[in-house]
Structures are given as C-alpha cells and as structure tokens.
C-alpha positions in Angstrom: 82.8 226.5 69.9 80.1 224.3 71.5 78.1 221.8 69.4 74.3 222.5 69.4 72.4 219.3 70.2 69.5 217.4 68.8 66.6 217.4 70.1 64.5 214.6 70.3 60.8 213.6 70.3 59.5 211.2 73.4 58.4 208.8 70.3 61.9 209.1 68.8 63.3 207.7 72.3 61.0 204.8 73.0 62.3 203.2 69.9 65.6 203.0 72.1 64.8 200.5 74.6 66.9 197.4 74.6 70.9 196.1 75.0 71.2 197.2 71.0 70.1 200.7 71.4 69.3 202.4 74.9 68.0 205.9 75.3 67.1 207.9 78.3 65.4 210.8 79.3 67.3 212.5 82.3 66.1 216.4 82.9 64.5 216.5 79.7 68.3 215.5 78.3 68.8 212.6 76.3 71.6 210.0 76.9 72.4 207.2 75.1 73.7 204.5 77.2 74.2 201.5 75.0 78.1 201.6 74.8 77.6 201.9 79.1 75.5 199.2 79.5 78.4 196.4 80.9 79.7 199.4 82.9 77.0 200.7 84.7 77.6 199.4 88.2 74.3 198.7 89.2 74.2 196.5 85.8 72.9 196.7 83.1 69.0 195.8 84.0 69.1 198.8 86.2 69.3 200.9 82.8 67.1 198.4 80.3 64.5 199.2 82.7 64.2 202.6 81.6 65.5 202.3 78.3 63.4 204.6 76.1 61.7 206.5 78.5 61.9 209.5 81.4 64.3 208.2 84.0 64.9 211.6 86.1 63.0 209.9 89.4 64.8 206.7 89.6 68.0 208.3 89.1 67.7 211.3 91.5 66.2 208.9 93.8 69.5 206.7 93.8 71.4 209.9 94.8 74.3 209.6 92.4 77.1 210.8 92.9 79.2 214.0 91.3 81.8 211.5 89.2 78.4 209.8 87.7 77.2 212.9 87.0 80.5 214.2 85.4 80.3 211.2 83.5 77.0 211.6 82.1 78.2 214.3 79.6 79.6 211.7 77.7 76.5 210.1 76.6 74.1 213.4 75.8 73.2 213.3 72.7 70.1 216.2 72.4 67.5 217.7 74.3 63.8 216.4 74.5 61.7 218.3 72.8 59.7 220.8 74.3 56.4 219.8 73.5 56.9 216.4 75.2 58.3 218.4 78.1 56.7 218.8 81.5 55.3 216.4 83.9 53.7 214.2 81.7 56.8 213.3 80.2 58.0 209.9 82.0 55.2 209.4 84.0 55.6 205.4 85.0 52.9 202.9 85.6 52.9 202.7 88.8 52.2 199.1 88.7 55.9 199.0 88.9 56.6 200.4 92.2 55.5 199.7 96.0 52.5 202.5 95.5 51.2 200.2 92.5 50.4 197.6 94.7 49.7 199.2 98.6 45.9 200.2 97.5 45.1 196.7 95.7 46.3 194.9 98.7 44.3 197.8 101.0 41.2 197.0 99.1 42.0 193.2 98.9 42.0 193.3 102.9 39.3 195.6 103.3 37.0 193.0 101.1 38.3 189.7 103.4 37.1 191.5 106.5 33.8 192.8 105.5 33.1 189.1 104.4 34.5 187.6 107.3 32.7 190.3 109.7 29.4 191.1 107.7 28.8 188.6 105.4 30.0 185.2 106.3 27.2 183.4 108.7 28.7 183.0 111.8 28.8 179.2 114.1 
C-alpha cells in the first residue's frame, strides 16, 4: 500500500531555507534535502540557493540525469498545495540571473551615449 503524502503550503516551505532545514519545490513536489546537502555534487550552495522556494527551472535547466532523478524519491515528503500552484509559484527575482541585469546595463548605455552625443558640449 502506498503512503499518501502531505501537502504543503508555499508559506510552510520558505520556513525551510538553510543547512538546518532545506525544502524545495520541484513540479509542485516537495523534497527535503537537508540530510543531501554534503552529497549533492554540485555542493551544497547549489541547493541553499533554492532552499524554501520553486526550484523546477534551475533543476530542469541543469539537465539531470535519470539516477538523480531516481534518487529524488527519497527526499519527497508531500505535494504543494494546489492553491499555491501554477506559474506564480517560484517565480524568482530576476535580479538573480543574466536577464536581471542585460536591461539595466541596456539603459545604462543608452543614457552614456545620449549625453556623450546630445548633451555633452562638444570642443
């Protein structure tokens, strides 16, 4: 007989985000990681970073392979709840990736070169 899960509220996992507890959200699954923490080959910052939150993109976008997914099922503990479902849930700042900081910088060198061009005096 299979055990039901728990499910779990996004509130309830964000209080899981450091080396003492660590939670996360992959496919609207919830893993705790904490024991895996010292084994996760990519170390352990990889997962600290997205302790207590959605980490579906970062993990899919590593491309792991079918033994790390086998070995998942050993940390699910519950499903996310529905309500916090969707694709809301997990939504990153962006501050923390290359598209958080390619429009500041557009906009930083758009500015330079309209004062260089249009507003500086020129000799």
């Amino acid at each position: 007989m299979t055990e039901k899960l728990k499910t779990y509220r996004l509130s309830e996992v964000k209080q899981h985000k450091d080396s003492k507890s660590s939670w996360l959200i992959i496919h609207n699954q919830v893993y705790d990681v904490t024991k895996f923490l010292e084994e996760h080959p990519g170390g352990e910052e990889v997962l600290l970073e997205q302790a207590g939150d959605d980490a579906t993109e970062s993990f899919e976008d590593v491309g792991h392979s079918t033994d790390a997914r086998e070995l998942m099922k050993d940390y699910l503990i519950g499903n996310l709840h529905e309500t916090n479902t969707g694709p809301q849930v997990g939504v990153r700042n962006e501050s923390s990736s290359w598209t958080g900081w390619l429009l500041p910088l557009g906009i930083a060198i758009a500015a330079a070169l309209v004062y260089r061009f249009v507003i500086a005096p020129t000799n």
